[in-house]
C-alpha positions as CSV (number, residue, x, y, z in Angstrom):
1,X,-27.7,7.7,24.4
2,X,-24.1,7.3,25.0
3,X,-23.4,9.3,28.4
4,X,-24.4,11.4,30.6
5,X,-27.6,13.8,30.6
6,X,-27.6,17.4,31.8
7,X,-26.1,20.5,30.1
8,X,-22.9,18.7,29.4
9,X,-24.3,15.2,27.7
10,X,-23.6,16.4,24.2
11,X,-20.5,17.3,24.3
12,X,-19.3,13.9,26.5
13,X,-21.0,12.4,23.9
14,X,-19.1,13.7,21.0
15,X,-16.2,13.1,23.4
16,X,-16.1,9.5,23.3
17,X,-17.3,9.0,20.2
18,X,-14.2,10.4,19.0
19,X,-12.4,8.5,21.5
20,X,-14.2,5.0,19.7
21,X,-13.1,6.4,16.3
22,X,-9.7,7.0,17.4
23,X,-9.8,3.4,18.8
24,X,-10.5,1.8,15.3
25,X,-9.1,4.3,12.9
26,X,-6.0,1.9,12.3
27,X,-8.1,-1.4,11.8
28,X,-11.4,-1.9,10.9
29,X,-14.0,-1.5,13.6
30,X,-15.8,-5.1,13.2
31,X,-13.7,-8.3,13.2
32,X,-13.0,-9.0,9.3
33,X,-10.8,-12.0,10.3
34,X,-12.9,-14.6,8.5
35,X,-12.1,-16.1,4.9
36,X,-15.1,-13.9,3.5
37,X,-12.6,-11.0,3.8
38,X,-9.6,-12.2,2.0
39,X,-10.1,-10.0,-0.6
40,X,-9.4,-7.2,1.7
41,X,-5.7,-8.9,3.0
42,X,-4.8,-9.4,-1.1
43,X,-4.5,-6.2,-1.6
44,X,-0.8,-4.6,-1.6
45,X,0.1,-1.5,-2.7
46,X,3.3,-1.1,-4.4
47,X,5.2,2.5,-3.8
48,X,8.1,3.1,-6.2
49,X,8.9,6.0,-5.0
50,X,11.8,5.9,-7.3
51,X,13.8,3.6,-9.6
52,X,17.0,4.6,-11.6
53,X,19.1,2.9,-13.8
54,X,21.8,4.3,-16.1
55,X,25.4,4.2,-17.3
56,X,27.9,6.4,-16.2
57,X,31.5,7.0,-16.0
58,X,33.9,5.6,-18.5
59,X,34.3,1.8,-18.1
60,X,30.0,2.1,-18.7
61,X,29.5,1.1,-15.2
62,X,25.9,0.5,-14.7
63,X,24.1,2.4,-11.5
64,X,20.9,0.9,-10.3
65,X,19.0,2.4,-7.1
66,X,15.6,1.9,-6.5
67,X,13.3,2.9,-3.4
68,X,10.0,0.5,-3.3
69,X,7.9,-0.3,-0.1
70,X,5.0,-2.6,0.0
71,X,1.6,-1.8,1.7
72,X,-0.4,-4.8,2.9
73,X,-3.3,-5.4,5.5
74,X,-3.0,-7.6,8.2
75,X,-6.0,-10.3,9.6
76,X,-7.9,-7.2,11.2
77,X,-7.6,-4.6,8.1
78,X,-4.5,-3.0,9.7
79,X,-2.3,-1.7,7.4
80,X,1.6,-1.5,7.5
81,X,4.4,-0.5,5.0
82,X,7.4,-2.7,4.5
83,X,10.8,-2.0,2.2
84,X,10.2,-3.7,-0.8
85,X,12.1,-3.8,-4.8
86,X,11.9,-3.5,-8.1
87,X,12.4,-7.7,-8.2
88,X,9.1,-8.0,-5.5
89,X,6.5,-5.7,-8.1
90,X,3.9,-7.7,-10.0
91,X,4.1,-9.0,-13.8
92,X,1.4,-6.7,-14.8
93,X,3.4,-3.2,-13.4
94,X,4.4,-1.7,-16.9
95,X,7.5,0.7,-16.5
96,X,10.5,-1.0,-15.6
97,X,10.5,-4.6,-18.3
98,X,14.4,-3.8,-19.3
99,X,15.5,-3.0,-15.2
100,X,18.5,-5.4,-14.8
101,X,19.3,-5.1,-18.6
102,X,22.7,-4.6,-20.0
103,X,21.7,-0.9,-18.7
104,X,19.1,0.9,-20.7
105,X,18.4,4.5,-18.7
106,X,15.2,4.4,-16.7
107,X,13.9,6.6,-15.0
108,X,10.2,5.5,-13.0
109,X,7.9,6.1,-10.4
110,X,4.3,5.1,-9.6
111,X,2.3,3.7,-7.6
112,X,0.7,0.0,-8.4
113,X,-2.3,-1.6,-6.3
114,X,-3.6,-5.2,-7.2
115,X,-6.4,-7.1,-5.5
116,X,-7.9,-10.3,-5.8
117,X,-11.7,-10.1,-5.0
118,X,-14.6,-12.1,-3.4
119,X,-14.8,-14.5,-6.6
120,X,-10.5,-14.5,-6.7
121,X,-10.5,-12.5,-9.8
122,X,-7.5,-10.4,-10.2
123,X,-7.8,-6.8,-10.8
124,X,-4.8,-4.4,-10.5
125,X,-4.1,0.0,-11.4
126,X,-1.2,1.9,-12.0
127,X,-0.6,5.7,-11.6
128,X,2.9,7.1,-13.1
129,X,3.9,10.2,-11.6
Protein backbone atom coordinates (compact mmCIF):
# COMPACT_ATOMS: atom_id res chain seq x y z
CA UNK A 1 0.00 0.00 0.00
CA UNK A 2 1.10 3.30 -0.98
CA UNK A 3 -0.09 5.69 2.01
CA UNK A 4 -1.91 6.09 4.63
CA UNK A 5 -4.78 3.77 6.22
CA UNK A 6 -8.02 5.02 7.57
CA UNK A 7 -11.16 6.41 5.72
CA UNK A 8 -9.00 8.62 3.63
CA UNK A 9 -6.14 5.96 2.36
CA UNK A 10 -7.81 5.49 -1.02
CA UNK A 11 -8.10 8.58 -2.11
CA UNK A 12 -4.25 9.68 -0.95
CA UNK A 13 -3.53 6.82 -2.76
CA UNK A 14 -4.99 7.78 -6.03
CA UNK A 15 -3.48 11.06 -5.10
CA UNK A 16 0.01 10.34 -5.55
CA UNK A 17 -0.30 7.96 -7.91
CA UNK A 18 -1.30 10.67 -10.15
CA UNK A 19 1.31 12.74 -8.74
CA UNK A 20 4.01 9.62 -10.05
CA UNK A 21 2.28 9.66 -13.40
CA UNK A 22 2.52 13.30 -13.74
CA UNK A 23 6.25 12.94 -12.82
CA UNK A 24 7.00 10.58 -15.88
CA UNK A 25 4.34 11.52 -18.32
CA UNK A 26 7.13 13.54 -20.43
CA UNK A 27 9.84 10.70 -20.31
CA UNK A 28 9.71 7.30 -19.82
CA UNK A 29 9.27 6.06 -16.31
CA UNK A 30 12.44 3.48 -16.22
CA UNK A 31 15.87 4.64 -17.48
CA UNK A 32 15.97 3.63 -21.33
CA UNK A 33 19.48 5.33 -21.65
CA UNK A 34 21.29 2.10 -22.63
CA UNK A 35 22.18 1.21 -26.41
CA UNK A 36 19.32 -1.52 -26.23
CA UNK A 37 17.03 1.46 -26.72
CA UNK A 38 18.37 3.20 -29.63
CA UNK A 39 15.64 2.23 -31.57
CA UNK A 40 13.45 4.36 -29.52
CA UNK A 41 15.94 7.80 -30.04
CA UNK A 42 15.93 6.97 -34.17
CA UNK A 43 12.71 7.76 -34.41
CA UNK A 44 11.80 11.43 -35.78
CA UNK A 45 8.77 12.57 -36.84
CA UNK A 46 8.61 14.91 -39.63
CA UNK A 47 5.59 17.58 -39.47
CA UNK A 48 5.05 19.43 -42.83
CA UNK A 49 2.53 21.29 -41.82
CA UNK A 50 2.78 22.99 -45.09
CA UNK A 51 4.87 23.39 -48.14
CA UNK A 52 4.08 25.70 -51.17
CA UNK A 53 5.73 26.35 -54.28
CA UNK A 54 4.40 28.28 -57.34
CA UNK A 55 4.94 31.03 -59.88
CA UNK A 56 3.36 34.22 -59.68
CA UNK A 57 3.49 37.59 -60.92
CA UNK A 58 4.74 38.48 -64.29
CA UNK A 59 8.56 38.11 -64.45
CA UNK A 60 7.46 34.13 -63.16
CA UNK A 61 9.00 34.76 -59.89
CA UNK A 62 9.00 31.59 -58.10
CA UNK A 63 7.44 31.68 -54.25
CA UNK A 64 8.56 28.92 -52.02
CA UNK A 65 7.42 28.67 -48.17
CA UNK A 66 7.45 25.78 -46.24
CA UNK A 67 6.56 25.08 -42.43
CA UNK A 68 8.40 21.68 -41.19
CA UNK A 69 9.38 20.83 -37.59
CA UNK A 70 11.15 17.70 -36.54
CA UNK A 71 10.07 15.52 -33.54
CA UNK A 72 12.84 13.47 -31.91
CA UNK A 73 13.49 11.70 -28.43
CA UNK A 74 16.09 12.50 -26.24
CA UNK A 75 18.51 9.75 -24.06
CA UNK A 76 15.44 9.30 -21.50
CA UNK A 77 12.42 9.05 -24.18
CA UNK A 78 11.69 12.76 -23.81
CA UNK A 79 10.40 14.21 -26.69
CA UNK A 80 10.81 17.74 -28.18
CA UNK A 81 9.94 19.49 -31.52
CA UNK A 82 12.41 21.57 -33.38
CA UNK A 83 11.91 23.90 -36.80
CA UNK A 84 12.95 21.82 -39.43
CA UNK A 85 12.65 21.97 -43.86
CA UNK A 86 11.77 20.67 -46.72
CA UNK A 87 15.86 20.10 -47.44
CA UNK A 88 16.09 18.08 -43.72
CA UNK A 89 12.96 15.29 -44.78
CA UNK A 90 14.13 11.78 -45.64
CA UNK A 91 14.75 10.23 -49.31
CA UNK A 92 11.89 7.92 -48.85
CA UNK A 93 9.09 11.04 -48.09
CA UNK A 94 7.19 11.03 -51.49
CA UNK A 95 5.40 14.48 -52.18
CA UNK A 96 7.78 17.07 -52.70
CA UNK A 97 10.78 15.31 -55.53
CA UNK A 98 10.47 18.57 -57.93
CA UNK A 99 10.61 21.27 -54.57
CA UNK A 100 13.48 23.63 -55.72
CA UNK A 101 12.66 22.87 -59.48
CA UNK A 102 12.54 25.55 -62.05
CA UNK A 103 9.00 25.96 -60.12
CA UNK A 104 6.48 23.35 -60.67
CA UNK A 105 3.15 24.24 -58.28
CA UNK A 106 3.13 22.10 -55.13
CA UNK A 107 1.09 22.11 -52.82
CA UNK A 108 1.89 19.26 -49.64
CA UNK A 109 1.30 18.38 -46.30
CA UNK A 110 1.85 15.21 -44.18
CA UNK A 111 3.21 13.86 -41.68
CA UNK A 112 6.39 11.28 -42.08
CA UNK A 113 7.79 8.95 -39.16
CA UNK A 114 10.95 6.65 -39.74
CA UNK A 115 12.58 4.40 -37.33
CA UNK A 116 15.39 2.19 -37.19
CA UNK A 117 14.74 -0.85 -35.00
CA UNK A 118 16.43 -3.27 -32.54
CA UNK A 119 18.15 -5.28 -35.54
CA UNK A 120 18.85 -1.47 -37.42
CA UNK A 121 16.36 -2.15 -39.97
CA UNK A 122 14.81 0.88 -41.46
CA UNK A 123 11.11 1.23 -41.48
CA UNK A 124 9.33 4.55 -42.21
CA UNK A 125 5.11 5.83 -42.84
CA UNK A 126 3.63 8.61 -44.38
CA UNK A 127 0.11 10.15 -43.90
CA UNK A 128 -0.90 13.08 -46.56
CA UNK A 129 -3.55 15.20 -45.37
Amino acid sequence: MLGRKGSNAAWDNLVRADYALQLVKDRADIDISGPEFNFVRSIRVFDVRYARQHESGRDGDCNRSAAVVLGTYGIQGDFSWRVSSPAALPDAHAGLERWGEHCPSIYHRSVFVEWRDYSGNYGFEQVNY
